[in-house]
C-alpha positions as CSV (number, residue, x, y, z in Angstrom):
1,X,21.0,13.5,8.4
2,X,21.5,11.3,11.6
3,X,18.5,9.7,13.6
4,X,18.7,10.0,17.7
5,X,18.0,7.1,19.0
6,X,18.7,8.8,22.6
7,X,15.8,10.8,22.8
8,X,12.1,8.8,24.0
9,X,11.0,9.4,20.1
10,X,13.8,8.7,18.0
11,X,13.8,11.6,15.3
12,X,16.0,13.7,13.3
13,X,13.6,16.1,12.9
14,X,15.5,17.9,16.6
15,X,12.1,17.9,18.4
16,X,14.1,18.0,21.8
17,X,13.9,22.0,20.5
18,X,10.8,22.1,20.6
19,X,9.3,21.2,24.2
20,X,5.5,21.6,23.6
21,X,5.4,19.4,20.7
22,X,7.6,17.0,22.3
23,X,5.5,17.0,25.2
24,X,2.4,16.4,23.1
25,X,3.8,13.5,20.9
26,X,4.9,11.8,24.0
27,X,1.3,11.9,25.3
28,X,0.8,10.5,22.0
29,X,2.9,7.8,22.3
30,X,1.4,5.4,25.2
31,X,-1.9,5.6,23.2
32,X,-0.1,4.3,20.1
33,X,1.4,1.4,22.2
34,X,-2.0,0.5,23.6
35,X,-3.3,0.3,20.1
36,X,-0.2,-2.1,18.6
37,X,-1.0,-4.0,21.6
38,X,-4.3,-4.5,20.6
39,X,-4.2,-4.4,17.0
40,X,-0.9,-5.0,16.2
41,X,0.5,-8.8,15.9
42,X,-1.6,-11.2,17.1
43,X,0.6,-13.4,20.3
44,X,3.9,-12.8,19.1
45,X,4.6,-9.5,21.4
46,X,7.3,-11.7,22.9
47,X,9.1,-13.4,19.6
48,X,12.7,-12.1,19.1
49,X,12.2,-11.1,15.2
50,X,14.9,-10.2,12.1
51,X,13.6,-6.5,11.7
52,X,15.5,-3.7,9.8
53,X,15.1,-0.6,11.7
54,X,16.1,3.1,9.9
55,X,19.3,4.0,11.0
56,X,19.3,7.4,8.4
57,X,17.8,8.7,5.4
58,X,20.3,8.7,2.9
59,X,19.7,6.7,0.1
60,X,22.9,4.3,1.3
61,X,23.4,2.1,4.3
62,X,20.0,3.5,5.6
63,X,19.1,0.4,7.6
64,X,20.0,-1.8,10.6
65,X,19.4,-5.7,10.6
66,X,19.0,-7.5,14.3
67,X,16.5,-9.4,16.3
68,X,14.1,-7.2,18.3
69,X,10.7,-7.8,20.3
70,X,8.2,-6.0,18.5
71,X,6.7,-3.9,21.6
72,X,10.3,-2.6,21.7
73,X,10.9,-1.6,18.1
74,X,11.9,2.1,18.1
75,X,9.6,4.0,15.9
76,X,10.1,7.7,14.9
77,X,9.7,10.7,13.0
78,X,12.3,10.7,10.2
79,X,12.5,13.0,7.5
80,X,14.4,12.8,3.7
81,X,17.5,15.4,3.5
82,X,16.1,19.0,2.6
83,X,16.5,19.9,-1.3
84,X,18.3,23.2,-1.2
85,X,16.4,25.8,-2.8
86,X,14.0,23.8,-3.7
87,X,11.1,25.6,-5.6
88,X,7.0,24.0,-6.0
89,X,6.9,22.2,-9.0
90,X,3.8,22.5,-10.4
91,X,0.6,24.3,-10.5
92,X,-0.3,28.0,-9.8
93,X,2.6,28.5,-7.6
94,X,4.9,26.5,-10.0
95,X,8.6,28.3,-9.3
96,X,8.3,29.9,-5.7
97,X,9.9,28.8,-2.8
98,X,8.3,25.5,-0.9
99,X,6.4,26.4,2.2
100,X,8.4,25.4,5.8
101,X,4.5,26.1,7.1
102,X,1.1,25.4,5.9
103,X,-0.9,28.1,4.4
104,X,-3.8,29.1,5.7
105,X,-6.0,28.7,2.9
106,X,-4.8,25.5,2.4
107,X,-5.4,24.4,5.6
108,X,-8.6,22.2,5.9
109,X,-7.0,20.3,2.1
110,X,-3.7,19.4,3.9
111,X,-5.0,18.5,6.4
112,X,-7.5,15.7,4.8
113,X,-4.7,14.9,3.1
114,X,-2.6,14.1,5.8
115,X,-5.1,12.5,8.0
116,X,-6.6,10.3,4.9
117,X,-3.0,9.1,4.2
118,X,-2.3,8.4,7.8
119,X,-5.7,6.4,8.5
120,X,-4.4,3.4,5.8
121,X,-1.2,3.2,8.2
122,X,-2.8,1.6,11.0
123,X,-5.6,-0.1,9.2
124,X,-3.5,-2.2,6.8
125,X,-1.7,-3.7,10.4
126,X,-5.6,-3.9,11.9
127,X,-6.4,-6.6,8.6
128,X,-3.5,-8.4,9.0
129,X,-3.8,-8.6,13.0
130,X,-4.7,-12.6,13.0
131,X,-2.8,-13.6,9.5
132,X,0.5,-14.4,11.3
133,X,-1.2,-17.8,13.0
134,X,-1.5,-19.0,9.0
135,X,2.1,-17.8,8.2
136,X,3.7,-20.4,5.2
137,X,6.9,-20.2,6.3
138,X,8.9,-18.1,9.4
139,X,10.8,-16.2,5.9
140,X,7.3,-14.9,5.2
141,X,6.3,-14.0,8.6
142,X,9.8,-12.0,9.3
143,X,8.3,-10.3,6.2
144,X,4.8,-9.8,7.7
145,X,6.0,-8.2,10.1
146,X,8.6,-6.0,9.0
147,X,5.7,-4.4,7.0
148,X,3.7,-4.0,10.0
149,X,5.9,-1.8,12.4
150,X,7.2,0.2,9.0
151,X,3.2,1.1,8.6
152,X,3.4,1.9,12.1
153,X,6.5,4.1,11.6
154,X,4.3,5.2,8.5
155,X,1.7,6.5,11.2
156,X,3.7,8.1,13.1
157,X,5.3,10.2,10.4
158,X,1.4,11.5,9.7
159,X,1.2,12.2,13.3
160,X,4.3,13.9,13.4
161,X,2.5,16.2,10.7
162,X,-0.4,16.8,12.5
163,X,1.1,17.4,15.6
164,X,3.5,19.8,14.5
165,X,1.3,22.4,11.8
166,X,-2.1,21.7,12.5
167,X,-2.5,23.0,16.4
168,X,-5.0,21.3,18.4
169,X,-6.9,20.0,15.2
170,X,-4.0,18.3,14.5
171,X,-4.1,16.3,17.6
172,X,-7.8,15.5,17.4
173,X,-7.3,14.4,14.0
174,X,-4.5,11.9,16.1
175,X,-6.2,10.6,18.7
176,X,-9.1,9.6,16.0
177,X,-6.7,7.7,13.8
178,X,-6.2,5.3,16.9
179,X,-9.7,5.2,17.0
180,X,-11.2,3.9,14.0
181,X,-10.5,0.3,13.5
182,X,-10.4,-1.9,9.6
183,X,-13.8,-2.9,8.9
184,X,-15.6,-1.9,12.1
185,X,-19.3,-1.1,11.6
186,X,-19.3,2.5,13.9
187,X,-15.8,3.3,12.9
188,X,-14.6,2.1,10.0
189,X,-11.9,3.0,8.3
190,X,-11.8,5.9,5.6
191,X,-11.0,4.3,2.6
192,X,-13.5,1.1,1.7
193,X,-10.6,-1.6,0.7
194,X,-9.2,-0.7,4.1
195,X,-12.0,-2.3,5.7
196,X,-11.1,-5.7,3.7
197,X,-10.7,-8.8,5.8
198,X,-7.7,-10.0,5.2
199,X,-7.4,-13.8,6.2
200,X,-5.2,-15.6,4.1
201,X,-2.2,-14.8,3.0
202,X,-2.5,-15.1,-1.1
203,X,-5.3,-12.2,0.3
204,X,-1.6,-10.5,1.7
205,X,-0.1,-11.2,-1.2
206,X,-2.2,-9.5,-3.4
207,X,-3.1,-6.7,-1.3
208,X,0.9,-6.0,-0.7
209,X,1.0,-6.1,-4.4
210,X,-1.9,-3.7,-5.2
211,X,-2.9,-1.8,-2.4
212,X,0.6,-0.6,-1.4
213,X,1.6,-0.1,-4.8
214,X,-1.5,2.3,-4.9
215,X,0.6,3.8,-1.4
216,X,3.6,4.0,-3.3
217,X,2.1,6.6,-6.1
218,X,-0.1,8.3,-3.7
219,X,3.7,9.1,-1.6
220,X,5.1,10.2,-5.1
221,X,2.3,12.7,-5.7
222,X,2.9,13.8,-2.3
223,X,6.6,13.8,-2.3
224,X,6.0,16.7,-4.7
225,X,3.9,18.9,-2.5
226,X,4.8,22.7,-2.0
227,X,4.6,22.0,1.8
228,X,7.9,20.9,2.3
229,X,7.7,18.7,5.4
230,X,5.6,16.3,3.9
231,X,7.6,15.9,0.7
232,X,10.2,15.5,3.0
233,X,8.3,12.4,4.9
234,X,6.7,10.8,2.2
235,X,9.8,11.1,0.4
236,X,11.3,8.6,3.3
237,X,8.4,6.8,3.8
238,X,8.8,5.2,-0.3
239,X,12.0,4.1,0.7
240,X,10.7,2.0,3.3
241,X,7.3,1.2,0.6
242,X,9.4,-0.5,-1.8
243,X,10.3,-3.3,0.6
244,X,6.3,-4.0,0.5
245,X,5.5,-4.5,-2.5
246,X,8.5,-6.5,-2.8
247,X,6.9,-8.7,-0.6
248,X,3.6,-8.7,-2.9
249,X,5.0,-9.5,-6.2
250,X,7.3,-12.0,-5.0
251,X,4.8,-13.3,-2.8
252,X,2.3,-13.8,-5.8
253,X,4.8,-14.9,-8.5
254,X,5.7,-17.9,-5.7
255,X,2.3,-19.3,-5.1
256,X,2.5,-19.3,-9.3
257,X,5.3,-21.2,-9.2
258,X,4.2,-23.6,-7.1
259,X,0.8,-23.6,-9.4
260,X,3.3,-24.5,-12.0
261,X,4.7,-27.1,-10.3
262,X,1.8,-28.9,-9.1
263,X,0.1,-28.3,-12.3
264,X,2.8,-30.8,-13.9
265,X,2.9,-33.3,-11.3
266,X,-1.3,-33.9,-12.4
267,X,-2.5,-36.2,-15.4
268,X,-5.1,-33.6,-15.8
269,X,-2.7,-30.2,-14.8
270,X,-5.6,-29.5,-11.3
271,X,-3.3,-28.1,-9.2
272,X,-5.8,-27.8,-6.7
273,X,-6.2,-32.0,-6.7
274,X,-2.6,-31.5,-5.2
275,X,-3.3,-29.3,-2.4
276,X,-2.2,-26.1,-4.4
277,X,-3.7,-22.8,-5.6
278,X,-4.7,-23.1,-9.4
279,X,-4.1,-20.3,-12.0
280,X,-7.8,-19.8,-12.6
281,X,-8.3,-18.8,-9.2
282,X,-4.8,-16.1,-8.3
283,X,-6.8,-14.6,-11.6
284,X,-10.0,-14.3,-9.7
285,X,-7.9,-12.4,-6.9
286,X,-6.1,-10.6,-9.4
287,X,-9.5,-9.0,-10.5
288,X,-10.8,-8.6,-7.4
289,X,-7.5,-6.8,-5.4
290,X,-6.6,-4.9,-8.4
291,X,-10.0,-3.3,-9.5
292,X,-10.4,-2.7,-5.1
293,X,-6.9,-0.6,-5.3
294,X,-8.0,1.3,-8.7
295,X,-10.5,2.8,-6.7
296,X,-8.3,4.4,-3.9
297,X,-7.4,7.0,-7.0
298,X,-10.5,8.9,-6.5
299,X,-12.9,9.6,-9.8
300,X,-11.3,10.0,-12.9
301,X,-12.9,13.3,-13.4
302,X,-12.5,15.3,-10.0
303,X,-12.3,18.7,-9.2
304,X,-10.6,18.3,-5.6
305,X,-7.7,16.6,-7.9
306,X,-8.0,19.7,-9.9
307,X,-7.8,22.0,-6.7
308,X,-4.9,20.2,-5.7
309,X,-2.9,20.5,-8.1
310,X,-3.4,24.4,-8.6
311,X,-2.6,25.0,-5.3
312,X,0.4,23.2,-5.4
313,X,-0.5,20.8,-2.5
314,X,-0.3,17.0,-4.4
315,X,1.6,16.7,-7.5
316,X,1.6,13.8,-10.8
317,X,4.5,11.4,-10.1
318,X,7.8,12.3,-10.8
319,X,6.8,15.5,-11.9
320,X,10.3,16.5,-13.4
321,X,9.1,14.1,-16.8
322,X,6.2,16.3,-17.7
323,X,6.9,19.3,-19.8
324,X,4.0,21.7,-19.0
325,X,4.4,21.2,-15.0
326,X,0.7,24.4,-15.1
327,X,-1.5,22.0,-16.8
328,X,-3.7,25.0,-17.4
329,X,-4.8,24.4,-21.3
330,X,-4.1,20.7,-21.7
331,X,-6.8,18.0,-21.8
332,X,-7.3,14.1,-21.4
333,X,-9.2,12.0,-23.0
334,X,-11.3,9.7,-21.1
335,X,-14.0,7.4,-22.2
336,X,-17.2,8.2,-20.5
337,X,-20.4,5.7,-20.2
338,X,-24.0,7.7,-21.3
339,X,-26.6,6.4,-22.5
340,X,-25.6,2.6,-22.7
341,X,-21.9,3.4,-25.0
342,X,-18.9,4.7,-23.9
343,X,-18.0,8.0,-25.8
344,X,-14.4,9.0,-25.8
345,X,-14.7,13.1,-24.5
346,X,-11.6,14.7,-23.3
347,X,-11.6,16.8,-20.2
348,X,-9.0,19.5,-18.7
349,X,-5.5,18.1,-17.7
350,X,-6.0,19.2,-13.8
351,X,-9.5,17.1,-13.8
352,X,-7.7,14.1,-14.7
353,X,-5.0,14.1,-12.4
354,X,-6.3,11.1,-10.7
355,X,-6.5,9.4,-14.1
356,X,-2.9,10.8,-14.4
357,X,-2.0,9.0,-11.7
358,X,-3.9,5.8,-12.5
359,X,-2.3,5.5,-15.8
360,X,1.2,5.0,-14.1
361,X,0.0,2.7,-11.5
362,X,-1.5,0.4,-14.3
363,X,2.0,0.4,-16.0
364,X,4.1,-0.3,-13.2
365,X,1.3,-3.7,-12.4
366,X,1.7,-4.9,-15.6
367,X,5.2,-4.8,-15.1
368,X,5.3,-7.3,-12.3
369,X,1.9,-9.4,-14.0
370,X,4.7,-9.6,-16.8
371,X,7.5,-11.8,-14.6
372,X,4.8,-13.9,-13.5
373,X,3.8,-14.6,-16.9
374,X,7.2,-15.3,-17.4
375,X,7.3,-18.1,-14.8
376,X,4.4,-19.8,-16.4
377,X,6.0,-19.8,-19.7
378,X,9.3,-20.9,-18.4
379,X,7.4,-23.8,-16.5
380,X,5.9,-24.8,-20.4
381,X,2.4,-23.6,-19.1
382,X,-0.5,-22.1,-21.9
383,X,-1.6,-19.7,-19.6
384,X,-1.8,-15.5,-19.1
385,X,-2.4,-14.1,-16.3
386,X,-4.3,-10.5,-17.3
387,X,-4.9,-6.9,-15.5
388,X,-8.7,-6.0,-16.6
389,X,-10.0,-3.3,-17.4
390,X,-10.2,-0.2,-14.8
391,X,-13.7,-0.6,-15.7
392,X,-14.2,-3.1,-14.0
393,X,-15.6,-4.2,-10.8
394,X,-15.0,-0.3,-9.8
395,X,-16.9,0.8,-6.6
396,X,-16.3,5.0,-7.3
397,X,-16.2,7.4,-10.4
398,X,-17.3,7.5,-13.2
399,X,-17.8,3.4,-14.1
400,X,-19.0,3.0,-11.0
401,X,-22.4,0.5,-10.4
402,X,-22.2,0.1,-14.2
403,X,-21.2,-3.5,-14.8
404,X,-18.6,-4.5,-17.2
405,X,-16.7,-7.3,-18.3
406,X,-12.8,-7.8,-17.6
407,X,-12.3,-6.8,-20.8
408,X,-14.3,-3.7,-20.2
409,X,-17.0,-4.3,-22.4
410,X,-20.3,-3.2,-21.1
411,X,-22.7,-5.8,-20.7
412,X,-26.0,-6.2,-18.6
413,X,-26.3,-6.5,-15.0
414,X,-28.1,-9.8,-15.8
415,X,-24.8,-10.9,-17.0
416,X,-22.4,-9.8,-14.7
417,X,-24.3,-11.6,-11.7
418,X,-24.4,-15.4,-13.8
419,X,-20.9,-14.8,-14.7
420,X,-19.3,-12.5,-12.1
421,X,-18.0,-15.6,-10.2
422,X,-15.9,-16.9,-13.2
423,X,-14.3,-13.1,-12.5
424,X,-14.2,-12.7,-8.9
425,X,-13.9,-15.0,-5.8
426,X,-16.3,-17.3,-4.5
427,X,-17.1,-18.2,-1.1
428,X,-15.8,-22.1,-2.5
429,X,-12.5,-20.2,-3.6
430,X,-12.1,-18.6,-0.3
431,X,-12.9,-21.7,1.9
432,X,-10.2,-23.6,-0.4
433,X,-7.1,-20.9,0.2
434,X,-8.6,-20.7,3.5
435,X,-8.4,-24.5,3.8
436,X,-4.5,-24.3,3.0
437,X,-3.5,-21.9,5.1
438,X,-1.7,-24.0,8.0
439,X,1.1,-22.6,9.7
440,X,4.7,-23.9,9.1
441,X,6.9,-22.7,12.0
442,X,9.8,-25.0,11.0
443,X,13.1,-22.8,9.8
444,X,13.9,-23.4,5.9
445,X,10.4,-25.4,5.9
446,X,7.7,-23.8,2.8
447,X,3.3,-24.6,2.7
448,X,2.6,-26.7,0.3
449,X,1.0,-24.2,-1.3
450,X,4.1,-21.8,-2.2
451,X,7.4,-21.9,-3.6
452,X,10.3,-20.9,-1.5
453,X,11.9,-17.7,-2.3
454,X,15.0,-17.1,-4.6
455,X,17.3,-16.0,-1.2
456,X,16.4,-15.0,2.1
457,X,16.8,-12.0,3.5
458,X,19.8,-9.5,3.5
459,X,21.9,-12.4,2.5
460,X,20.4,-14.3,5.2
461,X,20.1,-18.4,4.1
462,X,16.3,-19.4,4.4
463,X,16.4,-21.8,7.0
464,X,18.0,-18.6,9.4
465,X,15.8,-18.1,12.3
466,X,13.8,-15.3,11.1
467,X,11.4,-16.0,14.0
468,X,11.8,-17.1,17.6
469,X,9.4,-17.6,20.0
470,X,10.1,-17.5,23.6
């Protein structure tokens, strides 16, 4: 399926067909250029930039590579190939055809759906509006901001969405996503770790590694739906995703090599005596990033999870690997905190679907905490960086304002506040990274701080000229 670049909104979703929404995403479209303006990359509208732009949705040769002003990248509406006669996977309406159109009794869930998922677009480039002034190297802020106009495409796929089923609520839903802004006290943003400041980049790092990796099973549960245009776009939009959390877990898994490094060139192994990041502290922003994005799940026990499922609106990921795709008499067991003592009790399968969900997210982390480990063993260092427990630290459901250890033991408030900064950040911690984080504009240069990468990008050496400022 081919993408016209011809048309004002590049799409191949034929929306030249259709006048009156063409003509109401195009009114759209100055007010999202006013925004990226504003809240897009802070003083680099005019830098030529290495971008990939989406050329097609085939799983193939999908991208194009060149150096474009960001103001000027094309963003669209592109949607994944239709599955021919595809069926809804799961829930109540498991075996009948997918919907081409919302249903009306499904209406107000889609559409909080759609708009929830569409109001982390914009917000993730609002907290990262100021970080490309730090960048560590003109490799890493190519990277920067190829993730920022992709979550701009992202929020135009959502809008696309709106525009198209949900009338004139649609459009109101729109206009407000360009009008709530990360971490603003009137309008915040929906989802609490979208209101983050994100200042350095180890901050980037982890949240690329976390938070968009909490994006990237969020899309697969969506890519199921029974309403087959947004399978179709979120089915796209993971394509796109996985170049993110690329970023993340490379990102991290450098700034622990250079720990490494630094750690060996010390009598007493204090990387931070040499101007790096110690061990000790990526842990601390391990805990704190990684118990933030286990929240964005919802509550392990939820009935709008539960709804959702039935009514064949959000699936589990990958829902082809499950045999009973109803969920009607299944359970999970979950370990619930009463009366001072967690007590295993196990609760019906469509409750847990966030926990569902959860479970695979943990995996695929540990995954990627697992090759970082490997970098500390292969640089002869005794040390393990750890996931803690999802009891940890968690802001909503069920372990919520309940304070736990790492290890997810229970303990008393008393002693999570005299210990809580050996888990989490400190101010000291933050005023160190943020210490370190001077900008190195020089091509093939690296911070202190951070490792170079492996290769650069799309065969690309690393001292190309990812970046250039006019």
């Amino acid at each position: 399926m081919s993408i016209d670049y011809s048309e004002k909104i590049p799409n191949n979703v034929n929306l030249a067909n259709d006048k009156t929404l063409q003509r109401a995403l195009e009114h759209w479209q100055p007010h999202f250029l006013d925004w990226w303006r504003d809240m897009g990359p802070n003083d680099f509208a005019s830098a030529d930039v290495y971008l990939r732009t989406a050329i097609g949705v085939d799983a193939q040769g999908w991208a194009n590579y060149g150096t474009v002003k960001m103001p000027d990248y094309r963003w669209g509406i592109f949607l994944a190939e239709p599955l021919p006669d595809r069926t809804i996977g799961f829930g109540d309406s498991f075996g009948q055809p997918v919907w081409q159109q919302v249903p009306g009794e499904f209406r107000s869930q889609f559409r909080r759906l759609i708009v929830t998922q569409g109001d982390t677009e914009p917000a993730s480039v609002e907290q990262q509006h100021l970080l490309g002034h730090t960048c560590p190297s003109l490799y890493d802020l190519r990277n920067l901001f190829q993730i920022n106009v992709e979550e701009g495409r992202h929020l135009w796929a959502m809008v696309y969405l709106l525009h198209a089923y949900f009338g004139r609520d649609g459009r109101e839903e729109a206009e407000d996503l360009l009008e709530r802004r990360s971490g603003d006290v009137d309008k915040p943003r929906i989802l609490s770790t979208f209101n983050e400041p994100i200042s350095d980049w180890l901050s980037f790092f982890m949240f690329t590694m976390f938070t968009d990796r909490d994006g990237k099973y969020q899309l697969l549960a969506l890519a199921e739906s029974g309403f087959d245009p947004l399978a179709r776009t979120t089915r796209f939009m993971l394509t796109e995703e996985a170049h993110h959390m690329f970023v993340g877990e490379t990102g991290v898994g450098r700034v622990v090599k250079r720990a490494c490094e630094l750690m060996k060139a010390d009598k007493n192994e204090d990387a931070r005596a040499q101007g790096g990041i110690d061990l000790d502290l990526i842990q601390r922003y391990v805990n704190f990033w990684y118990s933030s994005s286990l929240d964005l799940f919802g509550g392990e026990i939820s009935t709008n999870a539960a709804d959702y499922f039935a009514s064949g609106l959000k699936g589990r990921e990958h829902e082809e690997k499950f045999e009973d795709h109803v969920a009607l008499h299944g359970t999970y067991r979950i370990p619930i905190f009463e009366e001072g003592k967690l007590t295993d009790r196990d609760v019906p399968m469509r409750n847990a679907m966030n926990e569902v969900l959860r479970d695979a997210y943990i995996d695929d982390n540990q995954r990627g905490v697992d090759r970082w480990n490997k970098i500390i063993a292969e640089a002869g260092i005794d040390y393990t960086i750890t996931l803690p427990s999802r009891r940890f630290n968690r802001t909503m459901g069920i372990y919520a304002g309940f304070p736990f250890d790492p290890h997810g033991n229970s303990i008393s408030k008393e002693e999570f506040e005299r210990r809580k900064l050996e888990w989490l950040p400190s101010a000291a911690d933050r005023a160190h990274v943020q210490a370190l984080m001077l900008p190195v504009l020089e091509r093939g240069k690296m911070a202190h701080w951070i490792a170079a990468p492996d290769r650069g990008v799309k065969g690309q050496p690393l001292d190309f000229e990812y970046i250039r400022r006019i």
